[in-house]
N, C-alpha and C positions, 0 to 999 in steps of 0.2 A: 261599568267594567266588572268583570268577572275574575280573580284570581283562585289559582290552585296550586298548590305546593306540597310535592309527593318530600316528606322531611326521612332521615338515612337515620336509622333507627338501628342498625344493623340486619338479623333477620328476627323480624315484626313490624309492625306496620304502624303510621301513624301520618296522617295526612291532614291538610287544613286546605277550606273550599271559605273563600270569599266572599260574598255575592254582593249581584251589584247594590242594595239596599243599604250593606253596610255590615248587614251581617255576619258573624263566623260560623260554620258547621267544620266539627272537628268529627275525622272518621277515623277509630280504633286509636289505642292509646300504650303506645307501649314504651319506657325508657326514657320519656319525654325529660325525666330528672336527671339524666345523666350530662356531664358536660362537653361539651362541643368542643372538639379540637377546632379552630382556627376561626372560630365564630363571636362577633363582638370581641369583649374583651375576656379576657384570662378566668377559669374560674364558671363562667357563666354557664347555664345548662339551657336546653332545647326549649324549656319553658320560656325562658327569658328570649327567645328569638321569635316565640310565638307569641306572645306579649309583643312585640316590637311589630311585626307583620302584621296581625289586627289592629293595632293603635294605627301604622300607616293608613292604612286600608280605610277604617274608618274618617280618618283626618280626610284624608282625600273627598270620600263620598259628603262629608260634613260639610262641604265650601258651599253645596248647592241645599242642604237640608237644615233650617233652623233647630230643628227640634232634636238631630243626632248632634248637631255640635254643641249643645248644652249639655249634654250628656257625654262628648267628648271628654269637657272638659273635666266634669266631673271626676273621669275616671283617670284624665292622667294627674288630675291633683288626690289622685288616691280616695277619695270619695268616694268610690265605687268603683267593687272590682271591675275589670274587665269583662264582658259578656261572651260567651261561645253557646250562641245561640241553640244550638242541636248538638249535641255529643250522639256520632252514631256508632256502634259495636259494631262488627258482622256477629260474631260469637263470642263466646267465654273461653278462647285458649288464653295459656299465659302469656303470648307474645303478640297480645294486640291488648289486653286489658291494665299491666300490670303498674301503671302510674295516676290509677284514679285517685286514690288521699289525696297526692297532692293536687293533682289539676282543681277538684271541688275548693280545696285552700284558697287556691291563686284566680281562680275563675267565675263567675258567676254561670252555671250552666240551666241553660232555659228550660232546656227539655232533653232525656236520652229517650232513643230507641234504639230496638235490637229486635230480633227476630223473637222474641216471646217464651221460647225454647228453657225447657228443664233438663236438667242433666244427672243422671245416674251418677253415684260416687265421683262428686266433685272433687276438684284436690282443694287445698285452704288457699289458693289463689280466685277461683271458681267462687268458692266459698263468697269471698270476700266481694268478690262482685258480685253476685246474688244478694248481698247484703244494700251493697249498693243500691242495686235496683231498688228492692224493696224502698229504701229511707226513699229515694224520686215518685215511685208509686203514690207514697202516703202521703206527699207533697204535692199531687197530682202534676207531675212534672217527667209524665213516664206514657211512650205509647206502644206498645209491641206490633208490630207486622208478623204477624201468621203468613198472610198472603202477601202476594205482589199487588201495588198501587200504585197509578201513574199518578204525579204532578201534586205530592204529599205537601207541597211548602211555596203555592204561585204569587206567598206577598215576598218571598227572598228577588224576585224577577230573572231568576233562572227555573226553570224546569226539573225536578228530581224525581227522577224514578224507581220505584223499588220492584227489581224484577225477580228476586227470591226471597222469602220460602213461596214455595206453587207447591206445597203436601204438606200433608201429617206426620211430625218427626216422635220418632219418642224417643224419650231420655237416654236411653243405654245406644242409642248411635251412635256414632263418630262425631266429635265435636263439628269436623267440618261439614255436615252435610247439612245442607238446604241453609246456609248462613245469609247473611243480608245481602244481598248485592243492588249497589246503588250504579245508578247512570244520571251525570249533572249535565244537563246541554243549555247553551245560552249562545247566544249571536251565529249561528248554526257552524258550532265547536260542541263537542260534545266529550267527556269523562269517563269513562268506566271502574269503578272500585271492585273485586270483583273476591276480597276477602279471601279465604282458602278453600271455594266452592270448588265442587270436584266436577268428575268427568258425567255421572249420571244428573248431576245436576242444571246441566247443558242439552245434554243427548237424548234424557229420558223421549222417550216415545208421547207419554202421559203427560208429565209434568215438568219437563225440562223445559230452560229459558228460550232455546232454538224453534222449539214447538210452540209456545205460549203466546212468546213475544217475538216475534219476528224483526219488525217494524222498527224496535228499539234496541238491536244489537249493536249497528254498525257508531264506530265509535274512533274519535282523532290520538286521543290519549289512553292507555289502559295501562292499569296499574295490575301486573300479573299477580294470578292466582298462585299463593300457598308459597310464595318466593322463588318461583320460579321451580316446584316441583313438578315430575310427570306426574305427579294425581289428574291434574287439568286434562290430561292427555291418555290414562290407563286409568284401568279399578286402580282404587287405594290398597292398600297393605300388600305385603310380596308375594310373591307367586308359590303355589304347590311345590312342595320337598320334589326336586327329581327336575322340575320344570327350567327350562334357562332364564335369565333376564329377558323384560323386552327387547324386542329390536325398533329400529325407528320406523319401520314400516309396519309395525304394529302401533304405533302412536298414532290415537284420534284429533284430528285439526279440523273437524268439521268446523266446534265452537270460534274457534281463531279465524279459521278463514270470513269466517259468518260476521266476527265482529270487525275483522281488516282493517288494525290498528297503522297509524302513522310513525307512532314511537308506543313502544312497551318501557314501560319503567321498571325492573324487579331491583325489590330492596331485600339486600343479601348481606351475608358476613363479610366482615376485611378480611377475613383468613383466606384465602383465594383455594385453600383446599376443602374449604366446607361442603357439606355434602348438598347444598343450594346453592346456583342453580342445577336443578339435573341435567349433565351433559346433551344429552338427548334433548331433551326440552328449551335448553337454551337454542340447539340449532335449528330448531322446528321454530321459534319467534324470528330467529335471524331468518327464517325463509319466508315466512307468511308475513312479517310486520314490515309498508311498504314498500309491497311487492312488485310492485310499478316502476320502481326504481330498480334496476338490473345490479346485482352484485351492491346493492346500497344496504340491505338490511341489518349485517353488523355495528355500523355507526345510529342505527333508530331504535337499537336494542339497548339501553342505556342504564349500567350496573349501577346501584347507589353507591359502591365503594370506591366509584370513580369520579361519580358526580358531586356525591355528597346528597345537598337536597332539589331538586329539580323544580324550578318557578316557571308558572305560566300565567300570561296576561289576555286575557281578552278583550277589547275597544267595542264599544257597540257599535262600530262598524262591521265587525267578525275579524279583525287584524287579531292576528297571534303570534305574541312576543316570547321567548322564551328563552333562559340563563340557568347556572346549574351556581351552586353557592362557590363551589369550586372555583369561578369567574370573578372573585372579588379583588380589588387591589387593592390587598392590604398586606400585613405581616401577621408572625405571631404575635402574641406579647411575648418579649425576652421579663422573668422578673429579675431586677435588677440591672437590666441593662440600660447605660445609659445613650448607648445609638442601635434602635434596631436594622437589621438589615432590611435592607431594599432594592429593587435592583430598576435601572435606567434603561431604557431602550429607545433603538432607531430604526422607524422606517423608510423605506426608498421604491421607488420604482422610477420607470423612463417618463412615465406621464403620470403624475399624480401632485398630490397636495395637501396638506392637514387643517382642518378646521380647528381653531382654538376650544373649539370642545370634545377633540380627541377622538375626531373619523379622519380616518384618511380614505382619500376618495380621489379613485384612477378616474380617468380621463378617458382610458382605451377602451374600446368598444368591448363585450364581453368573447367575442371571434378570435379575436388577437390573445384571448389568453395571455394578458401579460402578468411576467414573474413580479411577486411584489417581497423585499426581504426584509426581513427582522434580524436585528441584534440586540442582547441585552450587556449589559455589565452588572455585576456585584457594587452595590453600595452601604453604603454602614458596616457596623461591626459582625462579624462573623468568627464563629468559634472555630470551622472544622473548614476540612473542603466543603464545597457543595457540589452538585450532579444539577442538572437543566429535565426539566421535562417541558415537549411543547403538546399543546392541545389544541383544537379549532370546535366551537360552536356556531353550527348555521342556524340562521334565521332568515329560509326563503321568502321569496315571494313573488307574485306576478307569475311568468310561465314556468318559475321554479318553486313553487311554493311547498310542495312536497318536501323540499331538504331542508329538513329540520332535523340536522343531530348534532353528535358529540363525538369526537375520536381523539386517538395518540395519532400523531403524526408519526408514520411508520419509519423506521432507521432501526440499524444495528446499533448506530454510538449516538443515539437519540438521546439519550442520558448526560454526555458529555459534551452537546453543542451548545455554544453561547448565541447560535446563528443560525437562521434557518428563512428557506425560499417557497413560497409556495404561488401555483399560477391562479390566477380569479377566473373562473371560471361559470360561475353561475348566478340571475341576479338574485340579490336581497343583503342580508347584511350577514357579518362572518367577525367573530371575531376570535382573535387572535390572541392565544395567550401563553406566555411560558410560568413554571413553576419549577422554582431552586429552593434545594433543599438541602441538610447535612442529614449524615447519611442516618444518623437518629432519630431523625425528622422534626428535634426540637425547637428547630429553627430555618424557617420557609422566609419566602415572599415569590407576589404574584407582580407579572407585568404584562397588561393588557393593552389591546388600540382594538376599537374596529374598523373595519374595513367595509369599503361601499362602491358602486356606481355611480354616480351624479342624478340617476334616474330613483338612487335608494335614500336619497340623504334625508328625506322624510320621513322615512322610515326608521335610518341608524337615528336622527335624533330624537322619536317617538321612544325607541328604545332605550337612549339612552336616562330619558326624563323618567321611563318605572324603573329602571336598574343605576341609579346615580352612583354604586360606592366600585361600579365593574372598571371606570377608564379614570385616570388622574393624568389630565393634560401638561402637566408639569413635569411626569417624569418617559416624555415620549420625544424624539429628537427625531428630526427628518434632516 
C-alpha cells in the first residue's frame, strides 16, 4: 500500500509519501513545528502527526515483514528515532525549507536531495539550508539531481521520477526555476509534486518537461505549482510599465492539460484574501482538472484552507481511498473543560439501513436518486452559539470513479441548518459531514456517517479500516 498526504501548511509546502516498503519520503519542509488546530490533541504541532502517520504506516507494513517490525519497535520504545527515509527540497525558498533543525532533532533522515543548485545572495534562511546540505554531504547522506532520472528509489516499490532540472541554472536565477519536480506512481495511481516550477519550465522548446518527458506527465493527483500562482501559466515577475495584466486567454495550459489531473490540491493561506491562489489560475484548474466531468471541476480543485491536510491510500489492487483531516470525528480540546462539546446525528431514508460500523447503506437502486437526510444536535458543554457547516467527500468508484472531491453543500443559511437532504446519486462511497462551530472557532466538533450502495459496502468498509478516527457509530441515530 502506497500512502500520500498533501499536510496545509498554509502557503508552503510540505508533503509526506509512504511507500509500500514502509518507508517515509518527506517532500519540502515548511512550518512543520507550528501547531495544528483541531489535530490530536491541544498543544501538538504538524510534527507530532507526522510521527503518528509513519509509525501507522510502518505498523501496518510490519505484520508481514520480520525485520521492520523489530525496528518498529525499536522506535516506538524511543530507541530510535523515527526514520524519513529521503527528505526531498524542490529548492531553497523559505516556504518549503524553513523547519529543517527540528525535523534532523526528531527524525532520523536517510538521505536529502534537491536539485544541486547554488544561489546568488542567499538570504540566512537559504543560508542555513545550504548548511545543511553541506553537514548530509560530508555524511555522505546527500545526492543532488542536476538532471531528470527515472525510477531513482525501485527498492521503495513504487516508481519515483525526477522530471526537472533538464538545464544548466546558475545561481543569480530565480529561485524557482528548474526546481525538483518529482512524479510517484504505484498500482497505476500516480502523484505529481511539481514545487514552484514555472511556465518555461514545462513549455521550453529545449528543455521543458512537456518536451523531454512526455510519457510521464499524465498524473491522478497534482499538487499545484507555486500555490496556485500564474507563474505555472505566464513568465514570472510583472509585466512592462504601460502593459495591462494578463488576461485568461493569455494563460498557458498546455502543461495542465498535458498532465490532466483528477484533483489539484493548492496549499494556500487561511486569509481567503491572500494574494494565492491567482484568481485566474484558480479558474483555469477549475477548468482543466477533471474535465470529463461537466461543471465537476470546482469540487476536484481542493483549497488546503478547507481541507486542511488531504490523505490518499492506494491497495495494491489500484483502489484509491481518499479523506481530508477535516473528516475527523473528534472535538477540540476545551482546556479546562469538563464536557467537551459534541454533537449527535440521524440518518434516514425510505429504503436504507446502518451497519453497526457506521455506513448507512440505501437499498434504492442509484435511478431513483433517493433523498437521504441528516440531522445533528448540540451535545456537551458549549460556551457561545454555534453555526453548522455541512461538507460532502466522495470516494467513487466503478463507472463513477472519477468523483472524487470535496465541497460545501451549497445554501444561503447553510451556516444555520442543524439539517440537511441530499440525493445519492452516484456509486462509491460519500461521506457526509457537518462541522459546528462558535463563532471564535475555539470550540468545534465534527459529525460524520458514510454513505453507500449495497454494491459499495466493500468498499465503505475498506475505507473505513485506513481512516478509523472519520465515523463513531455511537453517536449516529437512524
Amino acid at each position: 500500500m502506497l500512502k500520500v498526504i498533501y499536510y496545509h501548511v498554509g502557503k508552503g509546502d510540505l508533503s509526506l509519501v509512504l511507500m509500500p516498503n514502509g518507508d517515509a519520503m518527506m517532500i519540502d519542509c515548511y512550518k512543520a513545528d507550528q501547531i495544528v488546530d483541531g489535530e490530536l490533541e491541544y498543544g501538538n504541532t504538524l510534527f507530532d502527526r507526522m510521527e503518528k502517520d509513519i509509525m501507522d504506516h510502518r505498523e501496518m507494513v510490519s505484520k508481514n515483514n520480520l525485520a521492520l517490525a523489530y525496528l518498529v519497535v525499536r522506535e516506538k520504545e524511543k530507541a530510535d528515532k523515527i526514520p524519513i527515509a529521503v527528505l526531498a527540497i524542490t529548492h531553497a525558498d523559505r516556504d518549503h525549507i524553513t523547519s529543517r533543525k527540528e525535523l534532523k532533532k526528531r527524525f532520523n533522515i536517510g538521505k536529502l536531495i534537491d536539485s544541486g543548485r547554488m544561489y546568488s545572495d542567499p538570504s540566512d534562511t537559504t543560508k542555513d539550508y545550504l548548511a545543511f546540505r553541506k553537514e548530509m554531504k560530508e555524511a555522505n547522506r546527500y545526492t543532488p539531481f542536476n538532471r531528470a532520472k527515472y525510477n531513482i528509489w525501485p527498492d521503495s516499490g513504487a516508481v519515483v521520477d525526477i522530471l526537472s532540472p533538464n538545464r544548466d541554472i546558475s545561481a543569480d536565477e530565480n529561485k524557482n526555476n528548474q526546481c525538483l519536480v518529482i512524479r510517484i506512481q504505484y498500482a497505476g495511481r500516480s502523484f505529481l509534486f511539481t514545487g514552484d516550477s514555472t511556465l518555461d519550465d514545462w513549455v521550453n522548446e529545449e528543455s521543458g518537461i512537456l518536451k523531454l518527458h512526455e510519457t510521464k506527465i499524465a498524473t491522478q493527483s497534482l499538487n499545484v505549482s507555486h500555490h496556485g500562482s500564474r507563474t505555472f501559466f505566464t513568465p514570472s515577475g510583472p509585466r512592462l510599465d504601460g502593459q495591462p495584466k494578463y488576461t485568461k486567454d493569455e494563460y498557458d495550459t498546455r502543461a495542465l492539460k498535458k498532465i490532466s489531473p483528477i484533483i489539484s490540491f493548492i496549499t494556500c493561506s487561511d486569509d481567503e484574501e491572500a494574494d494565492h491562489p491567482d484568481p485566474i489560475a484558480y479558474e483555469c484548474y477549475k477548468d482543466e482538472t477533471n474535465p470529463s466531468l461537466k461543471k465537476s471541476g470546482a469540487s476536484h480543485v481542493i483549497l488546503s484552507r478547507n481541507s486542511a491536510h488531504l490523505y490518499h491510500a492506494i491497495c495494491t489492487d489500484g483502489a484509491l481511498y481518499m479523506r481530508t483531516s477535516r473528516s475527523l470525528m473528534n472535538s477540540s480540546n476545551m482546556v479546562g473543560s469538563n464536557s467537551k462539546p459534541f454533537l449527535k446525528g440521524r440518518v434516514s431514508s425510505k429504503s436504507g439501513y446502518l451497519l453497526q460500523s457506521g455506513i448507512w447503506v440505501s437499498n434504492a437502486p442509484l435511478t431513483d436518486q433517493e433523498p437521504i437526510k441528516f440531522s445533528v444536535e448540540a451535545k456537551g458543554k458549549w460556551s457561545a452559539p454555534i453555526s453548522f457547516n455541512w461538507w460532502v467527500l466522495n470516494n467513487g468508484q466503478g463507472s463513477d470513479e472519477l468523483h472524487r472531491e470535496f465541497y460545501t453543500m451549497d445554501s444561503k443559511d447553510r451556516k444555520n441548518q442543524s439539517s440537511w437532504s441530499r440525493n445519492l446519486t452516484f456509486e462509491g462511497v460519500h461521506l457526509m459531514q457537518c462541522h459546528a462551530t462558535t463563532e471564535d472557532e475555539k470550540e468545534w466538533a465534527n459529525w460524520c456517517v458514510l454513505v453507500c450502495q449495497k454494491n459499495s459496502i466493500n468498499h465503505a468498509q475498506k475505507w473505513l479500516e485506513l481512516f478509523p478516527d472519520c465515523v463513531d457509530p455511537m453517536k449516529i441515530n437512524h
